[in-house]
C-alpha positions in Angstrom: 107.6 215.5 59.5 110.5 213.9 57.8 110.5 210.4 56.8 112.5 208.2 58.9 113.5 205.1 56.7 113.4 201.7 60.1 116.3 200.0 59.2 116.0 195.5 59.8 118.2 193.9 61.7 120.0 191.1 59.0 119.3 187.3 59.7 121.3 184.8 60.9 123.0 182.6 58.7 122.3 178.8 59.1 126.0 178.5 60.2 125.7 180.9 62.7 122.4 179.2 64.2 124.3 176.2 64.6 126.8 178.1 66.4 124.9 179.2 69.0 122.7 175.9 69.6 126.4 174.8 70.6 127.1 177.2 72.6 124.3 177.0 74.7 124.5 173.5 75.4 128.0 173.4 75.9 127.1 176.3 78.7 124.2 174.4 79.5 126.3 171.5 80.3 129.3 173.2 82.4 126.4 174.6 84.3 124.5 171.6 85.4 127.5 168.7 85.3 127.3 166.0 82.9 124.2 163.4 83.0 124.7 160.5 84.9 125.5 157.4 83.3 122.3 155.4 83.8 120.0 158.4 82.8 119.3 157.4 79.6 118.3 153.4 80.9 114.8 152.7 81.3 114.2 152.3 84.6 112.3 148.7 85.9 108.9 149.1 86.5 107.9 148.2 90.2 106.5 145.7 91.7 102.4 144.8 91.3 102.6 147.0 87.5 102.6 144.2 85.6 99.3 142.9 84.3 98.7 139.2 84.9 98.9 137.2 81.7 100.0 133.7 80.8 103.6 135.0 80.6 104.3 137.5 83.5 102.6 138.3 86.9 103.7 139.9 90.1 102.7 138.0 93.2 103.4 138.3 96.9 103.7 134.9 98.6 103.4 135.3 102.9 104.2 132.8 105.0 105.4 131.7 108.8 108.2 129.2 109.4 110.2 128.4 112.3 109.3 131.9 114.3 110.2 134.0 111.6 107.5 135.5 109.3 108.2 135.7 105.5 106.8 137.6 102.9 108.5 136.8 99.1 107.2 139.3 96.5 108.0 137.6 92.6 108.0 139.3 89.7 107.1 135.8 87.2 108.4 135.8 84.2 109.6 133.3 81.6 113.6 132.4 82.1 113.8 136.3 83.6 112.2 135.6 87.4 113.2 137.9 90.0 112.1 138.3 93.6 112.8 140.4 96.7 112.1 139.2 100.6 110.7 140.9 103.9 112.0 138.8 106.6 110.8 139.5 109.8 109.7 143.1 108.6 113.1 143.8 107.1 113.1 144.4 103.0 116.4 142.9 101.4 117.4 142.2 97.6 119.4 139.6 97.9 120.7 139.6 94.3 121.7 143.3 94.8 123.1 142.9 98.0 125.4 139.6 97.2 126.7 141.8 94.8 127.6 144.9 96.6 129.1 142.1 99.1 131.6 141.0 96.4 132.0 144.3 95.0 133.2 145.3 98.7 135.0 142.2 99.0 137.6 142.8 95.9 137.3 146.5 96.2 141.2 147.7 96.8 141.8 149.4 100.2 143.7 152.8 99.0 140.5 152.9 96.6 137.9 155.6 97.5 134.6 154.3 99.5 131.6 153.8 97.1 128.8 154.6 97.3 127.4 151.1 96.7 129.9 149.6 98.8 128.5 147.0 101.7 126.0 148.3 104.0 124.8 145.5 106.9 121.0 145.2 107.3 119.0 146.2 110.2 119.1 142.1 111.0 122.2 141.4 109.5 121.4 139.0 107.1 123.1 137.9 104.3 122.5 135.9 101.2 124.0 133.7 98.3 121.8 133.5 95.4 121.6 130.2 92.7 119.8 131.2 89.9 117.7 128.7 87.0 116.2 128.1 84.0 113.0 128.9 85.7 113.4 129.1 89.6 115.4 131.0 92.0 117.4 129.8 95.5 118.0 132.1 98.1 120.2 130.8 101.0 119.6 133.3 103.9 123.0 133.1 106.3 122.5 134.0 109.6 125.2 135.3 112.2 126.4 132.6 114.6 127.9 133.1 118.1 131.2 134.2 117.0 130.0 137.0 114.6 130.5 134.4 111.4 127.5 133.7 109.1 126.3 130.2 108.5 123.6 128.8 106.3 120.1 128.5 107.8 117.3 128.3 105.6 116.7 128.6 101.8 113.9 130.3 100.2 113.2 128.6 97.0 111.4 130.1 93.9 109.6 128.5 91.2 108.5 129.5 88.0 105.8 127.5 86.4 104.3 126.9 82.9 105.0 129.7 80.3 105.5 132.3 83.3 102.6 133.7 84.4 102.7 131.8 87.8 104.6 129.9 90.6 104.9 128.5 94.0 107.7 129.5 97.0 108.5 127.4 99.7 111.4 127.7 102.9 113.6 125.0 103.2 115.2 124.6 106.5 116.7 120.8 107.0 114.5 118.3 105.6 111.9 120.4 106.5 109.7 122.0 103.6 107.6 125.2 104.4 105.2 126.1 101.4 104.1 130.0 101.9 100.7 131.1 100.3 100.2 133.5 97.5 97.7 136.0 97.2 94.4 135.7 97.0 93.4 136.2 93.4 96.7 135.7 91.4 97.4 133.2 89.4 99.9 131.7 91.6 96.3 130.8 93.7 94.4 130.0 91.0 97.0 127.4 90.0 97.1 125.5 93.4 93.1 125.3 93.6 93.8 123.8 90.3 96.1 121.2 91.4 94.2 120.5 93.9 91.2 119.7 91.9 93.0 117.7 89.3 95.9 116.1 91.4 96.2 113.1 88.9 96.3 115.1 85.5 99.2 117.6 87.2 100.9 114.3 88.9 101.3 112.8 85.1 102.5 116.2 83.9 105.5 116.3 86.4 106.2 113.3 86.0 106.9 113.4 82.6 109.1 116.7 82.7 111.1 115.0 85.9 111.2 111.7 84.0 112.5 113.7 81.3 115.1 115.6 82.9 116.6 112.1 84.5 116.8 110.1 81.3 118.2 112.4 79.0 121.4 112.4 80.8 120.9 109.0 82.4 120.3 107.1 78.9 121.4 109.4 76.3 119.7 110.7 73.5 120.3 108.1 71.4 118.4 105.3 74.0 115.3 107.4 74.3 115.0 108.2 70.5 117.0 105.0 69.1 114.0 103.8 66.7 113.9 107.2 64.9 117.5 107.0 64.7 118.4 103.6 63.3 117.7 105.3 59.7 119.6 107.8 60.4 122.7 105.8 61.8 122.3 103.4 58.6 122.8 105.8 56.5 125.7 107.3 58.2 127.6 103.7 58.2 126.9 103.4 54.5 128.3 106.2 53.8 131.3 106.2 55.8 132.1 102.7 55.3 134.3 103.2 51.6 135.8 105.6 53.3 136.8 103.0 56.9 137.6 100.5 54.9 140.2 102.3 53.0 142.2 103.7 55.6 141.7 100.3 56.9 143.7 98.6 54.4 146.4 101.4 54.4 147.3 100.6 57.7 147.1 97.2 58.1 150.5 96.7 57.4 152.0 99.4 59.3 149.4 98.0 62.6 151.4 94.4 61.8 154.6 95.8 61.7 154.5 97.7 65.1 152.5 94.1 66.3 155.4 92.1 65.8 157.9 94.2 67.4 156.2 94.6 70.4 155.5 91.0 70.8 158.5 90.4 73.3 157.8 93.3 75.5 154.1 92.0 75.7 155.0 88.3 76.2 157.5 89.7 79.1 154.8 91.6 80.8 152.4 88.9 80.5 154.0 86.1 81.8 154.9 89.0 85.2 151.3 89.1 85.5 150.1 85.6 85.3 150.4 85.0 89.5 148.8 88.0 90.1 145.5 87.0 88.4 145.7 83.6 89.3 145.9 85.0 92.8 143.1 87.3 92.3 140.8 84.6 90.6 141.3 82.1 93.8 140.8 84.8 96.3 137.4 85.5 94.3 136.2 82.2 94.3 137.2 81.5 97.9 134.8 84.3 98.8 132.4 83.9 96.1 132.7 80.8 95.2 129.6 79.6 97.9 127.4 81.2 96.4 125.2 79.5 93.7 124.7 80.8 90.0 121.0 81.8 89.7 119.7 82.1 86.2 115.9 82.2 84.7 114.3 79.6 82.8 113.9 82.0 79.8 115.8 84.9 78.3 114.9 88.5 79.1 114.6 90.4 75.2 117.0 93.1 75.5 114.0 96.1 74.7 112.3 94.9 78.2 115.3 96.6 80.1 115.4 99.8 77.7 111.4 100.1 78.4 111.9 99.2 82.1 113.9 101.8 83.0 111.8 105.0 81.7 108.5 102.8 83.1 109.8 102.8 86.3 111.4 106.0 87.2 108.1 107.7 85.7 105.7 105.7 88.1 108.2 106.3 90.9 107.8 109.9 90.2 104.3 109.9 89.4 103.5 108.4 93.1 105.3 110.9 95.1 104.5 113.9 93.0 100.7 112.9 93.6 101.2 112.1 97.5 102.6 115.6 97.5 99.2 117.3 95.4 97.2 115.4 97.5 98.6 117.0 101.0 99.7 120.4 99.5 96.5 122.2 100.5 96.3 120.8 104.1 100.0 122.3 104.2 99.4 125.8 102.9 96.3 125.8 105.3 98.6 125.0 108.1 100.8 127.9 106.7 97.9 130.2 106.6 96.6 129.1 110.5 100.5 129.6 111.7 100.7 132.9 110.0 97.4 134.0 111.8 98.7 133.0 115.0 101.7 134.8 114.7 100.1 138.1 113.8 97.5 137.9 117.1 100.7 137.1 119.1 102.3 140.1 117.5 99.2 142.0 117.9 99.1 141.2 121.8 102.5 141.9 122.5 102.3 145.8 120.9 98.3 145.8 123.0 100.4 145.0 126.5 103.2 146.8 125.7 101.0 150.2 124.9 98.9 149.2 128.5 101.9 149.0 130.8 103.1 152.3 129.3 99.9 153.8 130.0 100.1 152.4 133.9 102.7 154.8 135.2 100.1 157.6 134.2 97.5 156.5 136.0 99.8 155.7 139.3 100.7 159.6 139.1 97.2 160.5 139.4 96.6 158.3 142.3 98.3 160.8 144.9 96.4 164.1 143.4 92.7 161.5 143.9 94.0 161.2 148.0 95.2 164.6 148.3 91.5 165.4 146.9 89.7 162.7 148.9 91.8 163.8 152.0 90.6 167.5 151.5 87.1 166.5 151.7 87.5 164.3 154.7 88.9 167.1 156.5 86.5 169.3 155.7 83.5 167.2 156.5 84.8 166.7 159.7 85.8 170.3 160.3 83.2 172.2 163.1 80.8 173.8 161.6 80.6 177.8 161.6 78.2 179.2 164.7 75.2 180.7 163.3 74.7 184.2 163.7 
């Protein structure tokens, strides 16, 4: 048998493998479409995945106020806190949906309809979201008579201490509805916590309050002005050679423009002299009764800068501790009114599934007398002669 030399196919050159990886994708890609835009994003992980820790937890707050049951689920976490709301058994997002709103709202009218465009809820709710440091305001707008929306209630969200926990209450009025987190989070562990320790936690808020009125109220510079005299002393030294040169450069430009404005002052001065001496008489016809109180001694200037901080911190440590001290009586009145609502609930569907189930039992009443009239006749019927 003759020898048959197999002939090998040649190999592809590298060039040529990189041609057709190309060309595969490229007919990969006119066969599927291109890959949507947010496919490469990570997507947010959902809610109750998150491990509790001292810097993120998920928590689902529950609570009853003014007939409509709430139930807030928080994802806590430090200067990033997001939340969505079931009210009355309808979920909502209200940051997504506010934004859908305005994207509808300046959305062009020739423009195609999107996909994300404005959609009204099952209850047709909507909401304007206010967002902080480290809480969250949701103002839920009901529809009035004439089809408008107008603000009801406002679901606020709190973030406390490094994240890990909170607190969510509905405001409606002056009125203040605290709704209770779930057993076992940290959100719960926190208020049995407060309400063990009411004074330590009534110092701490008063402190960061305190702090967040004086700062703009007195300045910097008021709070922290022993640690800066130093500092300013050695600015002035400084800066003086410097004043007191361009000082003396214009003084004699300053007198020059002095003296030839001295006739247009005196003018305007001697029009105005009635005028205040009308003023001053009027003043001390209507205040001039009363007498001129003054103390025996002076008051040192430092007593006022002290005052001030002392008192707005011991006016804010009272209420924030009047509040601790009734805050678990009010999320047990929460709890109790959230119960109540769920038996009522719970009795309506129980009469609602008995008087569906009463038209049954009325259609078998006529086939029990058409039964019960069959044996009467027959009882009464003669009886058969015997044979």
């Amino acid at each position: 048998m003759p020898n048959v030399s197999a002939r090998t196919a040649p190999h592809p050159s590298p060039e040529e493998r990189d041609e057709g990886v190309r060309s595969a994708s490229v007919e990969r890609e006119a066969a599927d479409g291109p890959a949507p835009p947010g496919a490469a994003e990570v997507e947010e992980p959902p809610f109750g995945a998150q491990a509790p820790t001292r810097f993120a937890a998920d928590v689902e707050y529950r609570g009853t106020s003014h007939g409509h049951d709430y139930v807030v689920r928080v994802k806590h976490r430090l200067l990033d806190t997001s939340a969505t709301v079931e009210i009355d058994g309808v979920e909502h997002d209200p940051k997504a949906e506010e934004k859908a709103r305005k994207k509808a709202r300046k959305g062009e009218p020739e423009s195609e309809p999107d996909a994300d465009a404005e959609s009204p809820s099952a209850d047709d709710l909507q909401f304007r979201c206010e967002d902080g440091f480290t809480s969250l305001r949701f103002t839920v707008r009901r529809p009035d008579a004439d089809g408008d929306h107008e603000d009801a209630e406002v679901i606020h969200v709190r973030t406390a201490g490094l994240g890990g926990a909170g607190e969510v209450d509905v405001r409606r009025g002056f009125g203040k509805v605290l709704l209770v987190p779930e057993e076992g989070s940290p959100s719960a562990a926190r208020e049995e916590q407060r309400a063990e320790h009411p004074t330590r936690f009534a110092l701490l808020e008063a402190l960061a309050t305190s702090a967040r009125y004086l700062i703009p109220l007195l300045g910097l510079g008021a709070l922290f002005s022993g640690l800066l005299d130093p500092v300013k002393d050695w600015v002035e030294r400084m800066v003086r050679p410097v004043v007191e040169a361009v000082g003396a450069f214009l003084a004699p430009i300053r007198d020059w423009v002095s003296e030839l404005t001295r006739p247009v002052r005196e003018v305007v001065s001697a029009l105005l002299r009635p005028v205040g001496e009308a003023l001053a008489w009027l003043r001390d016809l209507l205040l001039g009764w009363i007498p001129e109180l003054s103390l025996p001694f002076s008051i040192p200037a430092w007593v006022v800068d002290v005052a001030i901080p002392v008192i707005v911190v011991v006016s804010v440590f009272v209420v924030t501790f009047r509040q601790l001290r009734h805050r678990r009586a009010r999320l047990e009145r929460t709890r109790q009114a959230s119960a109540a609502a769920a038996r009522e609930s719970a009795g309506d569907r129980g009469s609602t599934s008995v008087g569906a189930d009463e038209p049954r039992d009325e259609a078998h009443e006529p086939a029990r007398g058409a039964d019960e009239g069959r044996g009467d006749s027959s009882s009464t019927a003669p009886p058969s002669p015997d044979r």
